[in-house]
GUROKE-194213 format. One record per atom (N, C-alpha, C): y, x, z; residue in three letters. Coordinates in steps of 0.2 Angstrom, whole numbers, plus 5000, padded with zeros to 4 digits. Layout:
N
YXZALA...
***
This chain:
253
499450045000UNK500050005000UNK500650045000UNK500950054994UNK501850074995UNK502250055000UNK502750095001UNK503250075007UNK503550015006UNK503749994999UNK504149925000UNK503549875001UNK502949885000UNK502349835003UNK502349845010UNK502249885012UNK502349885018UNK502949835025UNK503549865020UNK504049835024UNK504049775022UNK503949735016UNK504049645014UNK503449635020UNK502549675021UNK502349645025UNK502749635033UNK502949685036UNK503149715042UNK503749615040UNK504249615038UNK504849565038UNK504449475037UNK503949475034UNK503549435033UNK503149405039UNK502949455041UNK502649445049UNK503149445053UNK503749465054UNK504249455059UNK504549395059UNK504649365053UNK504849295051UNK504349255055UNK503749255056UNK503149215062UNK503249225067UNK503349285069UNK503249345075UNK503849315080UNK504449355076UNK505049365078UNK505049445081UNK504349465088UNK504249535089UNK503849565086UNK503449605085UNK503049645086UNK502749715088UNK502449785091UNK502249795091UNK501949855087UNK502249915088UNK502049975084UNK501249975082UNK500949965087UNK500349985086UNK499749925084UNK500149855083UNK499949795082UNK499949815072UNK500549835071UNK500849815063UNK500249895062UNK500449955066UNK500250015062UNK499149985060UNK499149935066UNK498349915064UNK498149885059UNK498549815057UNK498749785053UNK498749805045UNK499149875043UNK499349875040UNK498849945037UNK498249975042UNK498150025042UNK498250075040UNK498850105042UNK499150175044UNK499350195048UNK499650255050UNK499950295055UNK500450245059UNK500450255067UNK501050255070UNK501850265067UNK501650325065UNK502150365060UNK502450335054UNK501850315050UNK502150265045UNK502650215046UNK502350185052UNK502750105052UNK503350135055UNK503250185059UNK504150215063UNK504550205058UNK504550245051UNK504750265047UNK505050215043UNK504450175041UNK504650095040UNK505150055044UNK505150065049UNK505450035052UNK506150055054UNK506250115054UNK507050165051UNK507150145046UNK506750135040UNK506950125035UNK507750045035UNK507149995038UNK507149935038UNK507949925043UNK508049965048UNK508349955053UNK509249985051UNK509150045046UNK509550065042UNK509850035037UNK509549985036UNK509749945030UNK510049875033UNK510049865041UNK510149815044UNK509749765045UNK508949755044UNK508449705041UNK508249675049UNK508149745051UNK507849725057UNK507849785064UNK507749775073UNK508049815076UNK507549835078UNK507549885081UNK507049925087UNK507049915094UNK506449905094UNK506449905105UNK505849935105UNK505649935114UNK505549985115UNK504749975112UNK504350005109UNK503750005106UNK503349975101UNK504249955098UNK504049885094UNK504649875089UNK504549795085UNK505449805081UNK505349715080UNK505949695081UNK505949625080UNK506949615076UNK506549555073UNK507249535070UNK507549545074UNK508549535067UNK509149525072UNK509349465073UNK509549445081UNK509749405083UNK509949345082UNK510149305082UNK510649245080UNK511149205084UNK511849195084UNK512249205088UNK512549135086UNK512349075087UNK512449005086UNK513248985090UNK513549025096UNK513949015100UNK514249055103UNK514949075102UNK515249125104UNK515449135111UNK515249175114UNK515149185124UNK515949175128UNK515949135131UNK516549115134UNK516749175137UNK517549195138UNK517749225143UNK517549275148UNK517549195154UNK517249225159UNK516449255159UNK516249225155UNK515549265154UNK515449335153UNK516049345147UNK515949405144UNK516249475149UNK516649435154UNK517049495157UNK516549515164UNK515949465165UNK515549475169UNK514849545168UNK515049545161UNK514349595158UNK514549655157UNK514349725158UNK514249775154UNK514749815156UNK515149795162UNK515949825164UNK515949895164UNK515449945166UNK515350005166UNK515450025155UNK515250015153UNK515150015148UNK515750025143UNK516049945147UNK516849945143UNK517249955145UNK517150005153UNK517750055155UNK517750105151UNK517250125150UNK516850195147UNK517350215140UNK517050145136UNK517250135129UNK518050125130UNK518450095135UNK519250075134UNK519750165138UNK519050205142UNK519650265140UNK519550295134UNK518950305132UNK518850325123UNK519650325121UNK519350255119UNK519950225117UNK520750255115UNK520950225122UNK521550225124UNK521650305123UNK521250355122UNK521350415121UNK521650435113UNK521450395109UNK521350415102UNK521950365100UNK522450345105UNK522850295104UNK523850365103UNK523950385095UNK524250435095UNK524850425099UNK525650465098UNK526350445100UNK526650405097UNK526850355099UNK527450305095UNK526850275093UNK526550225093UNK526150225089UNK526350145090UNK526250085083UNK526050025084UNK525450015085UNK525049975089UNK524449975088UNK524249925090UNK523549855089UNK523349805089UNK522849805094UNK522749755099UNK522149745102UNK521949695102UNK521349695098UNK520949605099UNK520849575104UNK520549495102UNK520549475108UNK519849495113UNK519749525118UNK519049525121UNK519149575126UNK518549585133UNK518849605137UNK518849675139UNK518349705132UNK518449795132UNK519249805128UNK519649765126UNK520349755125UNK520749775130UNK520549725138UNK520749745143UNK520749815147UNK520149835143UNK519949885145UNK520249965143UNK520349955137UNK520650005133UNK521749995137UNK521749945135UNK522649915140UNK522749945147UNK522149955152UNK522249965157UNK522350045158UNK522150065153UNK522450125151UNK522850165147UNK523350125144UNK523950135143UNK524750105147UNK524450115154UNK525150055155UNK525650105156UNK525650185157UNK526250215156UNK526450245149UNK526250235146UNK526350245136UNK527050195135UNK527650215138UNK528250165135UNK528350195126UNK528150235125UNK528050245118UNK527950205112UNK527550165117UNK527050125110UNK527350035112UNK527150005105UNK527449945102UNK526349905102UNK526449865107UNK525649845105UNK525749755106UNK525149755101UNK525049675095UNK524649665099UNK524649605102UNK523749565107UNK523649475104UNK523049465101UNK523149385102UNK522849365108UNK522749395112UNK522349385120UNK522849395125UNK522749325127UNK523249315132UNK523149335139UNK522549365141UNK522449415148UNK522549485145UNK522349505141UNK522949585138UNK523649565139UNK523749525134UNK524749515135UNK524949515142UNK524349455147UNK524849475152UNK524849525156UNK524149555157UNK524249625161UNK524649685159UNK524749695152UNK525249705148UNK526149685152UNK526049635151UNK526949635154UNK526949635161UNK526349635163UNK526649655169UNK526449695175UNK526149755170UNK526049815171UNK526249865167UNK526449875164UNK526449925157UNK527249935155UNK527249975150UNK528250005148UNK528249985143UNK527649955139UNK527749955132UNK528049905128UNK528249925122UNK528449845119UNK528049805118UNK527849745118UNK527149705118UNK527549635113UNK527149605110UNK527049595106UNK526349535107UNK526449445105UNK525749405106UNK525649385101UNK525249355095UNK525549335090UNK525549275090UNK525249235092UNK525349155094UNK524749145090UNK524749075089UNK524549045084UNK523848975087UNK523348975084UNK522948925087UNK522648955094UNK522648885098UNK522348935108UNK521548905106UNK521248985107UNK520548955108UNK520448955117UNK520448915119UNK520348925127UNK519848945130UNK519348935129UNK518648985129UNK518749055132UNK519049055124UNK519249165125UNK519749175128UNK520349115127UNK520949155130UNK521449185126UNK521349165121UNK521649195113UNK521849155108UNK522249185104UNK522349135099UNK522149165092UNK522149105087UNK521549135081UNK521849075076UNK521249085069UNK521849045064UNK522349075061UNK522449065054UNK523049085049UNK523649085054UNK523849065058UNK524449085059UNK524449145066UNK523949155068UNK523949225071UNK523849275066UNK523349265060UNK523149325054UNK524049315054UNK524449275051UNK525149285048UNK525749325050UNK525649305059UNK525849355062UNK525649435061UNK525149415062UNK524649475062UNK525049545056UNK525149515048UNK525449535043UNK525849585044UNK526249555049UNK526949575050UNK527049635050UNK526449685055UNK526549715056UNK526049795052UNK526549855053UNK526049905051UNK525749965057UNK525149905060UNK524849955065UNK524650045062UNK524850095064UNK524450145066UNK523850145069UNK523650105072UNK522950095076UNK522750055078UNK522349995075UNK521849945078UNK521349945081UNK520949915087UNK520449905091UNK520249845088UNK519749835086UNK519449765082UNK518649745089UNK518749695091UNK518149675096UNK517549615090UNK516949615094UNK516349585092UNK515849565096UNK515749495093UNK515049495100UNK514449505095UNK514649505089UNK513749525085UNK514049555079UNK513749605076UNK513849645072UNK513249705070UNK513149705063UNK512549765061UNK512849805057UNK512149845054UNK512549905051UNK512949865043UNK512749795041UNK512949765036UNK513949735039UNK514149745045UNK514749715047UNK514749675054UNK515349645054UNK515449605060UNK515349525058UNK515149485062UNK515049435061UNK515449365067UNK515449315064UNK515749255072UNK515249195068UNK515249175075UNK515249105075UNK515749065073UNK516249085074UNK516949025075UNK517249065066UNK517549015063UNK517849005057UNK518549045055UNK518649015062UNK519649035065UNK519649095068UNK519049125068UNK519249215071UNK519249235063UNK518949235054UNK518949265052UNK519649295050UNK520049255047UNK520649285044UNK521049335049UNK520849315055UNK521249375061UNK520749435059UNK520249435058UNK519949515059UNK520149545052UNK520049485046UNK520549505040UNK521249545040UNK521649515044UNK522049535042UNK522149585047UNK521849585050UNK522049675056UNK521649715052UNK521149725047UNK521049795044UNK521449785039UNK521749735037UNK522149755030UNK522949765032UNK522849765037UNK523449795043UNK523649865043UNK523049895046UNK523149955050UNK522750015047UNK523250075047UNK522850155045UNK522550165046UNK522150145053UNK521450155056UNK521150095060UNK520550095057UNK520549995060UNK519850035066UNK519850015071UNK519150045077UNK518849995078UNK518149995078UNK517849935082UNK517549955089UNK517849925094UNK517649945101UNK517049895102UNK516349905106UNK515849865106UNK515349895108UNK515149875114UNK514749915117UNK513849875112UNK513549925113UNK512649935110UNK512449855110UNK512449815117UNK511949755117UNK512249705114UNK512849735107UNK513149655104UNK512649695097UNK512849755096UNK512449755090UNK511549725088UNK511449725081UNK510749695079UNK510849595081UNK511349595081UNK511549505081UNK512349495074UNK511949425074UNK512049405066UNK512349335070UNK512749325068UNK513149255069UNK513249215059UNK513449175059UNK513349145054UNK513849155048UNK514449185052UNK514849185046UNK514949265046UNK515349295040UNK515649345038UNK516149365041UNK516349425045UNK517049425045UNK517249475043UNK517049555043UNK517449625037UNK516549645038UNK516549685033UNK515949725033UNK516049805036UNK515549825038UNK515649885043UNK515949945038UNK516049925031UNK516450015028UNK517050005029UNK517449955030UNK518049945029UNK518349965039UNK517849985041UNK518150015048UNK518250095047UNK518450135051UNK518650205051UNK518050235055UNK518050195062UNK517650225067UNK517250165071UNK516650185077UNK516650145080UNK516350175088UNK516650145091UNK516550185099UNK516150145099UNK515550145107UNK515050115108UNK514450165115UNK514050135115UNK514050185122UNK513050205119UNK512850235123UNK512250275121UNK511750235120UNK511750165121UNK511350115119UNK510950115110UNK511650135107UNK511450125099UNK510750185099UNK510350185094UNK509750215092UNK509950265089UNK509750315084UNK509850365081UNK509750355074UNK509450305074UNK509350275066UNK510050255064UNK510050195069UNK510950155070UNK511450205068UNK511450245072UNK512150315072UNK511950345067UNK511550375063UNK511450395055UNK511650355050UNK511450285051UNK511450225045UNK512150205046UNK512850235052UNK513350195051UNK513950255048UNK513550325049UNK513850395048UNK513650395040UNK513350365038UNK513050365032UNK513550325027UNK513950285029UNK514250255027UNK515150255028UNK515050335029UNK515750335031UNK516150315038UNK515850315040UNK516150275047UNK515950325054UNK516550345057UNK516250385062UNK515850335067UNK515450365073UNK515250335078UNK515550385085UNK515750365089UNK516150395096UNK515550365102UNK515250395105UNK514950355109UNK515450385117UNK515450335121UNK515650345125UNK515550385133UNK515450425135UNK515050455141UNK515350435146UNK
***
C-alpha cells in the first residue's frame, strides 16, 4: 500500500473512529509504528488531522464560541507567558492593535508604562484596564457589543478598524490550524480582516489547546500572519508545518 493509501485509510477510519491508536492503525494497516508516525506527520502537516499522545484523532469542532468568563478562567499561566512575549516585540512609537480576548489582557498588562504607544482594542476589559492603568493613547473601536466576550465585532468595528495603520497587531483565536484561524460567529470575520490588511505585522497570540479546532467559518488563513507565539504545547510537526510556510513560531517560556 502507498502512502496516500495509507493515509485515505488512516482519515477514513477516523471519520468512524474519531481516535485512534498508533499501534491499532500500524496493525491494521500492516506496517511499521514508524510508518504510520510518518503518515501521520504527514497528515498533521497538511492540517488533516492531530496527534495525541500514542495516537491521532481528528480536528476538533468548535460549534460555539467560549464566553468570557470561561476563557479568562483557563490556561492563565500560559497567557501570562505568551502576553510578556508579546508586549516585548511591541517596537517605540508604535500603533498597535489588540484583539478581543483575554491573552490581549495579558499582553496590555504589560505595557502600562509605554506612554509612547497609540493602541486600538475592540475589547472592552483591555480598554478599560487600559485607561486606567496605562500612559498610552487608547483608542476602542465601537461597533456591534458581543456581550459574551465583551467586545465589539461587525463592519463597523472592521471600519474603524481601517482607520488606522497599525505597526503591530496581536490577532486572538479560540480554534485555528496549520490551514488558518477560524469562528464560529460571522461578526468576528471582517474584524480579523481587516486588522491583517491593517497592520505591518499581524501576530497571532494563542496558546497550544486552541490549535487542531475548526469552527465553521473562515476567518484569514495562517500565511497571511508574520508570526505566532504560543507556548510548548504545539508538536514539532506543527512548528515545521507553520515555519514552512513562512510564518515564524515564538513559543513562549
Amino acid at each position: 500500500m502507498i502512502p496516500a493509501e495509507r493515509q485515505h485509510f488512516i482519515l477514513s477510519h477516523l471519520a468512524n473512529r474519531g481516535v485512534m491508536s498508533i499501534a491499532e492503525l500500524a496493525s491494521q494497516l500492516d506496517v511499521s509504528r514508524m510508518t504510520v508516525r510518518r503518515d501521520i506527520q504527514h497528515l498533521e502537516q497538511a492540517g488533516r488531522v492531530m496527534s495525541v499522545s500514542g495516537g491521532v484523532r481528528l480536528p476538533e469542532r468548535l460549534a460555539l464560541e467560549p464566553s468570557h468568563v470561561v476563557k479568562a478562567g483557563i490556561r492563565q499561566d500560559e497567557k501570562a507567558r505568551i502576553g510578556r512575549v508579546a508586549a516585548s516585540l511591541v517596537p517605540e512609537n508604535a500603533v498597535l492593535y489588540l484583539d478581543a480576548g483575554t491573552t490581549s489582557l495579558q499582553i496590555a498588562r504589560n505595557l502600562t508604562e509605554r506612554r509612547d504607544l497609540i493602541a486600538v482594542t475592540n475589547d472592552f476589559e483591555v480598554a478599560s484596564f487600559l485607561m486606567r492603568n496605562a500612559l498610552c493613547q487608547l483608542y476602542h473601536t465601537g461597533g456591534l457589543v458581543e456581550r459574551e466576550n465583551q467586545s465589539c465585532v461587525g463592519e463597523g468595528a472592521a471600519e474603524a478598524i481601517r482607520r488606522f495603520n497599525f505597526d503591530i497587531a496581536f490577532v486572538s483565536a479560540s480554534s485555528w490550524t496549520i490551514n488558518g484561524l477560524s469562528t464560529p460567529a460571522e461578526t468576528k470575520v471582517p474584524v480579523k480582516k481587516a486588522v491583517v490588511q491593517s497592520a505591518a505585522r499581524s501576530i497571532l497570540v494563542c496558546d497550544s489547546s486552541k490549535y487542531g479546532i475548526v469552527a465553521p467559518l473562515n476567518a484569514i488563513p495562517l500565511d497571511l500572519l508574520d508570526a505566532v507565539i504560543s507556548d510548548r504545547g504545539l508538536s514539532a510537526s506543527v512548528i515545521d508545518a507553520i515555519r514552512a510556510r513562512n510564518v515564524d513560531v515564538i513559543l513562549a517560556d
